[in-house]
N, C-alpha and C positions, 0 to 999 in steps of 0.2 A: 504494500500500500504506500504510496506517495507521501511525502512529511506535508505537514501544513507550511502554506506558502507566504503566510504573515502570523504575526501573534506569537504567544507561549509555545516551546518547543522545547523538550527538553532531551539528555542525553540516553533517557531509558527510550524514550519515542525512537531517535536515530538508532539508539543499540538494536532493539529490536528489527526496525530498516536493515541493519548491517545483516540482518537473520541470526540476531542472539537471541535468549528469553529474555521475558520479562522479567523485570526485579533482580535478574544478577549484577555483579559486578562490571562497572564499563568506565573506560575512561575514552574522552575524545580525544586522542593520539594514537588510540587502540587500530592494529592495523585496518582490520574491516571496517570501522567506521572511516580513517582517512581514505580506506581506497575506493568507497562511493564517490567522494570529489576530487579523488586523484592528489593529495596532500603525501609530501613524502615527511617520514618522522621526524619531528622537533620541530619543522615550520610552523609558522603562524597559522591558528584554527581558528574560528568564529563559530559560534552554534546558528548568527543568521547566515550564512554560507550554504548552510543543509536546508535551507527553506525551497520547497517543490522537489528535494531530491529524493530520488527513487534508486534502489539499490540494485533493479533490474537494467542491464542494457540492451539502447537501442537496436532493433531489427529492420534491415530492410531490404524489400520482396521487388524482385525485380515483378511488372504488369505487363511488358511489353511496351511494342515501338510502331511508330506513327513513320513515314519514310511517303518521298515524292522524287520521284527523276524529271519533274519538268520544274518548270518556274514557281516558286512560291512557297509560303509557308505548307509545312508536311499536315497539315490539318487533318484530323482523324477522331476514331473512337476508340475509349481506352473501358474495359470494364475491372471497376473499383473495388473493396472490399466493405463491406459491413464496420460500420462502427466510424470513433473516430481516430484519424493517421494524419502523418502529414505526407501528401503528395507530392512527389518533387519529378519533374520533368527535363529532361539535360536535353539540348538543342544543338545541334550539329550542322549550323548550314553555311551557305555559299553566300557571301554578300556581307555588311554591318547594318544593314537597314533594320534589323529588327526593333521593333522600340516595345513590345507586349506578347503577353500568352495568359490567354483564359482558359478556366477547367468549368467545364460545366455553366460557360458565362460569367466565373467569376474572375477577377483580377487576379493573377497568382503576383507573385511580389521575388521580385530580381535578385537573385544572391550573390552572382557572380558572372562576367563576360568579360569577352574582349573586341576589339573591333578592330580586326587589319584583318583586310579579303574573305580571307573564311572567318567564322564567327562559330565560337563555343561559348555556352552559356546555360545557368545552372538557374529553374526558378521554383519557387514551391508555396504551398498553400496548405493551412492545415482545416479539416473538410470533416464533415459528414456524408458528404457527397457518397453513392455508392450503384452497383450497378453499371450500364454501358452511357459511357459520359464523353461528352467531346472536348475535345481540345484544338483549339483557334488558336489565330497570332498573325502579326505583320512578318515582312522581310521574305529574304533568299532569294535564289536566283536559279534553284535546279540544285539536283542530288540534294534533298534536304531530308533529317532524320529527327526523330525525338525519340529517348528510349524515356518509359516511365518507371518511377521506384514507390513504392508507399517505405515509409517507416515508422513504427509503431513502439512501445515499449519509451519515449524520450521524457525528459525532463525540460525541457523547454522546445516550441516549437519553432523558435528562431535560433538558426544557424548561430552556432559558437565563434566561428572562423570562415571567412573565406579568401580564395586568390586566386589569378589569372596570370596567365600567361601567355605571348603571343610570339612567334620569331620575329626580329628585330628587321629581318629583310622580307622587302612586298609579295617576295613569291617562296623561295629556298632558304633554309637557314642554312650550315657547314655541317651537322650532324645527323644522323638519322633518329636520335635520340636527345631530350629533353625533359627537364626535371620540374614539377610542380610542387611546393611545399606550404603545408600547412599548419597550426599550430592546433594541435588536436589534444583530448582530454582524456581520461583514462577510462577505458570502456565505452568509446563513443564511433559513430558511426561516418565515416568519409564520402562521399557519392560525387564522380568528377566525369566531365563531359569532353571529349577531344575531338579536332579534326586532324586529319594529317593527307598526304599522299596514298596513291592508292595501292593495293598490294598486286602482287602478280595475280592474273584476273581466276587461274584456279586453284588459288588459297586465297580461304577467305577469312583466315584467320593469322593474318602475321602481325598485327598488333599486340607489344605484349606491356604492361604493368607493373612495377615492382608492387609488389606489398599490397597489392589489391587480389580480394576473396571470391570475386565473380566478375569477368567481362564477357560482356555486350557486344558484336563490332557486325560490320558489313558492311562492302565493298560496293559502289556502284556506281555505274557507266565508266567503269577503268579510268576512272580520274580521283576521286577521294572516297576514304576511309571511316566512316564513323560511328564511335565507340564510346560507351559508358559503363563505368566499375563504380563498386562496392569497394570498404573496407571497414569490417567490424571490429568491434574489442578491439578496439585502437589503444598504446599506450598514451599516459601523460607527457606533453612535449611536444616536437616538431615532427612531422612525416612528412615523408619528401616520396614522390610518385615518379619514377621513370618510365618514361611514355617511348616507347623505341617501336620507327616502323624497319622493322626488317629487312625489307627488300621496296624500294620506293617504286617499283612498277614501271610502268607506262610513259608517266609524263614525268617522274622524279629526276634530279641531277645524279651525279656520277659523285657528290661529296654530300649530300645531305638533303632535306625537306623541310617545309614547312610545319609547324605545331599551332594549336592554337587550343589552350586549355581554359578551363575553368571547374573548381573545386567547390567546395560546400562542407562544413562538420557541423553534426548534432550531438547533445548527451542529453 
């Protein structure tokens, strides 16, 4: 059960959160209590720190993907889950024009992008919404994708941490590989959206991930790649994502490709 989010709280409430009994002995430096907020021993502890925290960590469920090989936003239908989540939808298209994306009509709310030529971007909305729901949005220009996530189990519904990434040159960077970092929490959930170069047109899987738990990826019209991962029970600190296309295909250079990331953390 989630701590109260204002008011009296005391350390038998969090003990128990941590999954101790009631009425034993606890002290707030006790491991499991700091490692619901990722507190490592002897730092500074607060008891309002533990207000809304839940000793559960976040879950999330890949729904599927929305994808268009002509001009425009990937506009589609996503079916939802029962109850309340937060919805988060990673964007993969051709162009910077995007300025929005609606679930179900509603406003979802921007966590993360970037805008040089291709455009990744991370947005989410926390919903009751459920069932077969659409998903709207301005922008792109062809080949455009959205993969969707629900995540469930969080302690706040707004992102912890975000960042973006784009290569520094209008079309090729020097590398086939590029690093995205985040400052994530202990036990918290990562969700990052990429575009890149395309892979050799019969693998459709050379996009790879460091430290990411599920990817997402597809290939289309032999020109770009795009891909969205998970990474759960994250520790406390910094995570850094290396994003590497393998083999840049079709249209890539002979020294590297283009990147264009955008990341997201929950707890």
């Amino acid at each position: 059960m989630t701590l109260p989010s204002s008011g009296q709280i005391t350390i038998n409430q969090i003990h128990v959160e941590a999954g101790g009994s009631s009425g034993t002995e606890a002290k707030i430096n006790d491991l499991d209590i700091r490692d619901m907020i990722g507190k490592s021993s002897g730092s500074q502890n607060a008891f309002n720190e533990y207000y809304g925290v839940s000793a559960a960590a976040p879950i999330a469920t890949y729904k599927g993907r929305i994808q268009t090989t002509s001009n425009g936003f990937p506009q589609g239908y996503v079916t939802l889950s029962s109850g309340t989540k937060v919805v988060v939808v990673c964007l993969s298209i051709p162009g910077y024009q995007n300025t929005f994306c609606n679930l179900g009509g509603v406003a979802m709310t921007l966590a993360a992008s970037n805008a040089q030529n291709s455009m990744s971007a991370v947005y989410y909305l926390a919903t009751s919404q459920s069932g077969s729901t659409l998903i709207s949005g301005n922008g792109g220009s062809g080949r455009s994708v959205g993969h969707i996530w629900e995540i469930t189990g969080y302690n706040s519904s707004t992102p912890t941490a975000t960042a973006a990434f784009a290569t520094s040159a209008s079309n090729y960077g020097t590398s086939y590989s590029e690093t995205i970092s985040v400052a994530t929490q202990y036990n918290g959930v990562t969700i990052g959206a990429g575009t890149t170069e395309d892979t050799i047109p019969a693998n459709n899987n050379n996009v790879t991930v460091s430290n990411s738990d599920q990817l997402l990826q597809v290939d289309l019209e032999l020109a770009t790649n795009h891909y969205s991962w998970k990474d759960e029970n994250t520790s406390l600190g910094t995570t850094s994502y290396v994003c590497t296309q393998n083999n840049a295909g079709n249209n890539g250079s002979n020294t590297g490709t283009f990147h264009r990331l955008a990341v997201a953390h929950w707890k």
